[in-house]
N, C-alpha and C positions, 0 to 999 in steps of 0.2 A: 305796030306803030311804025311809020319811018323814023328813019333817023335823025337824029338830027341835026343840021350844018355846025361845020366847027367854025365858029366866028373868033374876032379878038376879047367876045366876053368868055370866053373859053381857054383863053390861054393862061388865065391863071390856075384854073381846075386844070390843064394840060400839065404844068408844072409843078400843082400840087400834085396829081397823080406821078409823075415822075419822080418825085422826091419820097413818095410812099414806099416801092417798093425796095428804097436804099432801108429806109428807116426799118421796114419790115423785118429788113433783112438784120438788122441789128438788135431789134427787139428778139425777133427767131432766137440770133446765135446768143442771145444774155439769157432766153426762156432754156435753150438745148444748154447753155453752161448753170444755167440755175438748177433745169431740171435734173442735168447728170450731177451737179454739188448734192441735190437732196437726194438723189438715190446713192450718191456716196455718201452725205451722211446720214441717210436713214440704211444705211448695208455698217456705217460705221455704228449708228446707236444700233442697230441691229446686236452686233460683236459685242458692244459694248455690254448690252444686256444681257447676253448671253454668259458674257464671262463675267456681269455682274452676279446673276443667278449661281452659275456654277463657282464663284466667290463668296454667296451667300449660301449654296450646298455647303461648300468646306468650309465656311465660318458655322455652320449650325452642327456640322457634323464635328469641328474641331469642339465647338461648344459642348456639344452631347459626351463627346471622349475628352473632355477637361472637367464635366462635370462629375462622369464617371471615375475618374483620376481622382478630382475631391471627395466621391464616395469613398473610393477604394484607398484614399487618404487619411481620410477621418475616421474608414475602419482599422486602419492599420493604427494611425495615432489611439485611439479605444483601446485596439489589441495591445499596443506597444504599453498604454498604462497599465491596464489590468496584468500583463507582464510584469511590470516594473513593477505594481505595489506587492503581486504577490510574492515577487525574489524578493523587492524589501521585508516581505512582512519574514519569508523564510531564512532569511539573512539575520531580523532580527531575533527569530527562536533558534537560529543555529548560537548567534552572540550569547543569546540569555541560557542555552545552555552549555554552551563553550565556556563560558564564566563560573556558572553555577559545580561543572566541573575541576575548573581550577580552582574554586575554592575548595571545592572536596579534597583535591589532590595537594591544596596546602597545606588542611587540617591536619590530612592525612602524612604529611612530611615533617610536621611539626612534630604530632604523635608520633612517628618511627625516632625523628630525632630523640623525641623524651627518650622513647624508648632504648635507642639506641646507646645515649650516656647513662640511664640507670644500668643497661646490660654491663656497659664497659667498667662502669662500679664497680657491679658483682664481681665483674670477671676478672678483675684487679684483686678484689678481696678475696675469690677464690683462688686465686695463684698465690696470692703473698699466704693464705691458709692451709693450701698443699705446700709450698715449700715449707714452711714449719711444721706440718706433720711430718714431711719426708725428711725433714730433718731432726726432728724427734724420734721418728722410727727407725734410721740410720742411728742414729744416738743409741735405742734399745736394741739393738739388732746389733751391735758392737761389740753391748753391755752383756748379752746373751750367748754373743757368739764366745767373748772372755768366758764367760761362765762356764760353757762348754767346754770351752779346752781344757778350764782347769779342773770340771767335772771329769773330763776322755782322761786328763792326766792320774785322777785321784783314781778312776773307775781304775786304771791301769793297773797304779801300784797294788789297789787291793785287788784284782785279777792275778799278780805277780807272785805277792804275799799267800793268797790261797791257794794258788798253782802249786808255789814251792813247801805251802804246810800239807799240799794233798800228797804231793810223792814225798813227802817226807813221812806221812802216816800209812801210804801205801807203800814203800820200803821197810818200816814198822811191822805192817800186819803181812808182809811176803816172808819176813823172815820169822813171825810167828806161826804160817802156813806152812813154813819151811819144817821150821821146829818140828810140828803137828804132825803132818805128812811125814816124815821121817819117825817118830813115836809110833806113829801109825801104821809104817809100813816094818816096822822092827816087830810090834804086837804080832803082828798078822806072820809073819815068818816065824815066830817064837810059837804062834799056838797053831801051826800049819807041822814042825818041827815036833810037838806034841803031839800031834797025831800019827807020825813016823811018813810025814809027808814031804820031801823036796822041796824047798819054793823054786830051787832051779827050774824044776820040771812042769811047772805047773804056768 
């Protein structure tokens, strides 16, 4: 097709198209700053989501090891009672027999005590009973020992008395031995002398 003349009805499309490629240009640079905003905020929500994810990784994983932590809570608290009632329960048969002891051991301290003032009784009655034996037997044992002496004294003088009637009866019968003997030994020379025998010689 030719062209076609540029008349004065064209000079408004002349100056419309003149003013186009200003506008263009402004429309361009808002689309290049819109489209660089949305690739900067779609690189920001990009980030964004990214670290929400990896924020919802450690929120799920904190959750997973918080829940775990309550397990491992709730078994510990379980443990810690069944713990707890059984030192209670063992606490309270140590008391019940800690007690049931010391009542033994007080019957048992009353008993020694009884015992212990009935013994000191006896053992008072038995001293105050040996010293009045010992002193009743020191009393006979005195009275025996006197007895003694004046038995050693009486044994004495009749040991004395028979002593001096025995050499008095054996100086008696020496010199009636005497006598004898001499009779005796005169015979005996008188009927030695009748036989015309010596006694010198013989």
């Amino acid at each position: 097709m030719p062209p076609k003349k540029k008349g004065k009805g064209n000079s408004k499309k002349d100056k419309s198209k003149k003013s186009t490629p200003e506008k263009d240009d402004g429309l361009t640079e808002k689309y290049r700053r819109s489209a660089l905003d949305v690739a900067v905020l779609k690189e920001h929500l990009a980030l964004r989501t990214s670290i929400t994810r990896q924020a919802t990784a450690v929120r799920d994983d904190l959750k997973s090891q918080i829940r775990d932590l309550e397990q491992v809570l709730r078994q510990e608290r379980s443990d810690m009672k069944d713990i707890t009632t059984d030192l209670n329960r063992q606490y309270e048969s140590m008391e019940t027999d800690l007690q049931t002891k010391v009542n033994r051991l007080e019957v048992s301290v009353d008993l020694l005590e009884t015992q212990l003032a009935e013994c000191q009784v006896k053992l008072k009655s038995e001293r105050e009973q040996r010293e009045k034996t010992e002193a009743e037997k020191d009393a006979i044992i005195s009275d025996l020992q006197s007895k003694l002496d004046s038995m050693e004294r009486e044994c004495e003088k009749i040991l004395h008395g028979c002593l001096d009637s025995l050499l008095s009866h054996l100086v008696e019968t020496r010199l009636q031995w005497e006598e004898q003997s001499t009779d005796i030994h005169q015979e005996v020379k008188d009927t030695l002398r009748d036989f015309g025998l010596n006694p010198l010689h013989i």
